[in-house]
C-alpha positions as semicolon CSV with decimal commas, in nm:
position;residue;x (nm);y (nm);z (nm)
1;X;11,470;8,690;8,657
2;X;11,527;8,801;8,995
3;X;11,236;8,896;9,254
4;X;11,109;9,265;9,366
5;X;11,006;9,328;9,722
6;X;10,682;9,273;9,631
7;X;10,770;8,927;9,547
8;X;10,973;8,881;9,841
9;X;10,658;9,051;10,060
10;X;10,428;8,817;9,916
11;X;10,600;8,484;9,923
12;X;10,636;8,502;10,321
13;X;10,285;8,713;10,399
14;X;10,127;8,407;10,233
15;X;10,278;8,240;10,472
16;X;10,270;8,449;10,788
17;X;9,951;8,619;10,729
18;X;10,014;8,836;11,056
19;X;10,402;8,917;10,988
20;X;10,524;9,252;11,037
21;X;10,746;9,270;10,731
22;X;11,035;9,524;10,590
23;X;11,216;9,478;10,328
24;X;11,549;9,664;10,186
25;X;11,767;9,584;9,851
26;X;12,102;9,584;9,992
27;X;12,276;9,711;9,742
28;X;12,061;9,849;9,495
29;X;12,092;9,586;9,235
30;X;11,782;9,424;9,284
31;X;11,959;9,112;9,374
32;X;12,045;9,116;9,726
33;X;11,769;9,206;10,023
34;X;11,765;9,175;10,364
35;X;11,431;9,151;10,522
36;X;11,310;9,178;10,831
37;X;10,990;9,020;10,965
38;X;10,798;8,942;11,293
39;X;10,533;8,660;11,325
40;X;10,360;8,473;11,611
41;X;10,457;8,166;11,429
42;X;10,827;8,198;11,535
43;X;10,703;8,181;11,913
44;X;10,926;7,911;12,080
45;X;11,150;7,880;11,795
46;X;11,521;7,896;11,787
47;X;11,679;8,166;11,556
48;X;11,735;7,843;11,295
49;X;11,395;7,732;11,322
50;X;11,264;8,044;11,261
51;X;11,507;8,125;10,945
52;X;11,371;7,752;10,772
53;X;11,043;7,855;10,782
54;X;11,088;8,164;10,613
55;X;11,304;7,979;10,339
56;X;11,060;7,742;10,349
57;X;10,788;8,016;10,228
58;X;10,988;8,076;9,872
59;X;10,910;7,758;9,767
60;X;11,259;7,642;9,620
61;X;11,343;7,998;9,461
62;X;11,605;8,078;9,693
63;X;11,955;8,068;9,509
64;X;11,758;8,110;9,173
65;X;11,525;8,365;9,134
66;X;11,590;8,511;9,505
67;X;11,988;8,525;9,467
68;X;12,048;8,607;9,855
69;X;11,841;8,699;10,118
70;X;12,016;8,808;10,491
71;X;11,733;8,770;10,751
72;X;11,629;8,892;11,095
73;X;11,304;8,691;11,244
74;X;11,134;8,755;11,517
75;X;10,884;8,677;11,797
76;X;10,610;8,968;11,890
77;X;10,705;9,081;12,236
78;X;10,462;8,988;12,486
């Protein structure tokens, strides 16, 4: 079954409590999101970096529950 944006909201603010997070389906089918989110973990982090963690935060449901997810990360501006 595939995930909702709450899902998708909830696997990564478990595990950037302080993210700034937005979330779209891309094409409406529930299936493909983009998501947006900001976090002072990604400080110092290369784009990469920054991408495995949030991957990391699904727990192995990427490519199975979450079918695709197209990311932007990001760093707080200081």
């Amino acid at each position: 079954m595939a995930m909702t944006a709450a899902d998708i909201e909830a696997y990564i603010r478990e595990a950037f409590p302080d993210a700034k997070i937005q979330i779209e389906d891309l094409v409406g089918d529930g299936e493909h999101w983009s998501a947006s989110v900001e976090s002072t973990a990604f400080a110092g982090r290369s784009r990469v970096q920054q991408h495995q963690m949030v991957y990391a935060a699904f727990k192995g449901h990427v490519g199975g529950a979450l079918h695709a997810l197209a990311l932007q990360t990001s760093a707080p501006k200081t």
